[in-house]
C-alpha positions in Angstrom: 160.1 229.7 -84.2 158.6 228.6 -81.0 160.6 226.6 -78.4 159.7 223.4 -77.7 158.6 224.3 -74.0 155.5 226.5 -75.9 155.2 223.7 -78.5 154.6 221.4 -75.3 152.1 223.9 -73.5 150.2 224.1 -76.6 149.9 220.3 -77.3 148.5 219.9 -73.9 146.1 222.4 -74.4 144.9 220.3 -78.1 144.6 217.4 -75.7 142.6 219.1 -73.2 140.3 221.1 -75.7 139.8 217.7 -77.5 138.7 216.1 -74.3 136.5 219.2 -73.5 134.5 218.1 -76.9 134.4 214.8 -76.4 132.7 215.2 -72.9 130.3 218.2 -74.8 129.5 215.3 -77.4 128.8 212.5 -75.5 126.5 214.4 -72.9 124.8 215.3 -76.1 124.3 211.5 -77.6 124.0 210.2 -74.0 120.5 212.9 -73.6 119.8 212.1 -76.9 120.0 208.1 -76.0 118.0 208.2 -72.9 115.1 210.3 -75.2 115.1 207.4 -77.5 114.8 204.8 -74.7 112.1 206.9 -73.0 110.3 207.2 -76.7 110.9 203.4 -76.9 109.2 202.8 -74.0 106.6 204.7 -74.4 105.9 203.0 -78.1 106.2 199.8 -76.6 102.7 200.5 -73.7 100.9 202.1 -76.4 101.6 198.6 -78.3 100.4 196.7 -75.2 97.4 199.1 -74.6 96.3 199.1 -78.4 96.3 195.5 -78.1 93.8 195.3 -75.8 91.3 197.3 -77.8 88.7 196.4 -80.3 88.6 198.4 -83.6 85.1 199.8 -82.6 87.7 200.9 -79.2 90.6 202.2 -80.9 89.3 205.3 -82.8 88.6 206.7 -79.1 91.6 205.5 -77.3 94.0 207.4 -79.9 91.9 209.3 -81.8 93.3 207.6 -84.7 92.3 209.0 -87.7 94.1 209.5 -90.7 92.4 211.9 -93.7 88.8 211.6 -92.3 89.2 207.8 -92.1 89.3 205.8 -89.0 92.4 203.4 -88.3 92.0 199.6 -87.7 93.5 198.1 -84.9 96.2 196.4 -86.9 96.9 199.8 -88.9 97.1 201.2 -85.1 99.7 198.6 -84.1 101.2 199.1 -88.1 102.0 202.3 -86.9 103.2 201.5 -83.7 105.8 199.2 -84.9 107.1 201.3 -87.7 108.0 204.3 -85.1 109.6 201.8 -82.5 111.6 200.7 -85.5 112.9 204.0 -86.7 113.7 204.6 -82.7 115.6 201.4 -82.5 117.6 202.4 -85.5 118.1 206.0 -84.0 119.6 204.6 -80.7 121.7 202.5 -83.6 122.6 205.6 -84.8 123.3 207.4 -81.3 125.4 204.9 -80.4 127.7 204.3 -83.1 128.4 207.9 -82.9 129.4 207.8 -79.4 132.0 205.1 -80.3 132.8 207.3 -83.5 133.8 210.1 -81.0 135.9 208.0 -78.6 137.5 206.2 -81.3 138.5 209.0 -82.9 139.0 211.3 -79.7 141.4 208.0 -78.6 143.4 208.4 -81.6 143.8 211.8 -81.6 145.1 212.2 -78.3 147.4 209.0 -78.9 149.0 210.8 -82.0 149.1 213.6 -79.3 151.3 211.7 -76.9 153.5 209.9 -79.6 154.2 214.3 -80.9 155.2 214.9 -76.8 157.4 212.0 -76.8 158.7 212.6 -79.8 159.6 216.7 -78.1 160.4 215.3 -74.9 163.4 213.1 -76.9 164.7 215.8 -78.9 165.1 217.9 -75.8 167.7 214.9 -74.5 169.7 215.1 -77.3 172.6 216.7 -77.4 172.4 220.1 -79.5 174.7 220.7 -82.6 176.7 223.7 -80.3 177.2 221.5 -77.8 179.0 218.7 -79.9 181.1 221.2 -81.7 182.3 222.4 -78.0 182.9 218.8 -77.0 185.3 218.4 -81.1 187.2 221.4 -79.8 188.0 220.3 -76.6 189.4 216.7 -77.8 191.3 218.3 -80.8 193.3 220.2 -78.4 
C-alpha cells in the first residue's frame, strides 16, 4: 500500500498534468479562435468589395464561376454570407469548448483538493496503535 506522503506527491502531480492539458488546449482553441476571426474578417471585405461590383464586374473580381457558369452578384454575396455563417458558428463552437475545458479542468482539480484535504485530515488523526497505548496506560 502506498503511504499517504506518495499518495499526496502523486495527487499533485494529477493536478499539475491536468493543468499542463488545459494550457496545451486552450492555446490550441485560442489559435484556432483568432483563425476564425481573421477568416471572418476577411469574409466580411470580400462582402463590402462584392458589393461594389456590377454582375458584368464580379466574374473578374473573383473569378466566380461555378460548373462553367458565371455567378451573379447576389449568388456572390449568397456565398459570402453562408461561409461567414458557418465561421460564426465555428467561433460558437471554439468557444464553448474553451469553457468546456475550464469547467471541467475546475472541477477536476477541486475534487483534487477536497481528495488532499480529505489525506491531510486522516494524517491528524490519531492512529489505532496509538489509542491502544493511550487504553493501556489509563488501565494501569
Amino acid at each position: 500500500m502506498i503511504d499517504v506522503d506518495e499518495q499526496l506527491r502523486l495527487l499533485d502531480l494529477q493536478q499539475i498534468e491536468r493543468m499542463q492539458k488545459l494550457l496545451a488546449r486552450l492555446r490550441h482553441d485560442l489559435q484556432r479562435w483568432n483563425e476564425s476571426l481573421n477568416s471572418e474578417a476577411l469574409l466580411e471585405t470580400n462582402m463590402l468589395e462584392a458589393k461594389t461590383y456590377s454582375d458584368a464586374d464580379i466574374a473578374q473580381w473573383a473569378g466566380s464561376q461555378e460548373n462553367g457558369k458565371v455567378l451573379t452578384q447576389k449568388q456572390v454575396l449568397d456565398a459570402i454570407e453562408l461561409q461567414m455563417s458557418q465561421a460564426s458558428r465555428e467561433k460558437t463552437r471554439i468557444l464553448t469548448s474553451m469553457k468546456d475545458a475550464v469547467w471541467s479542468s475546475s472541477n477536476a482539480l477541486r475534487s483534487a483538493h477536497q481528495k488532499r484535504t480529505s489525506l491531510l485530515e486522516d494524517l491528524k488523526k490519531p492512529t489505532k496503535p496509538e489509542e491502544i497505548i493511550e487504553v493501556e496506560a489509563t488501565e494501569i
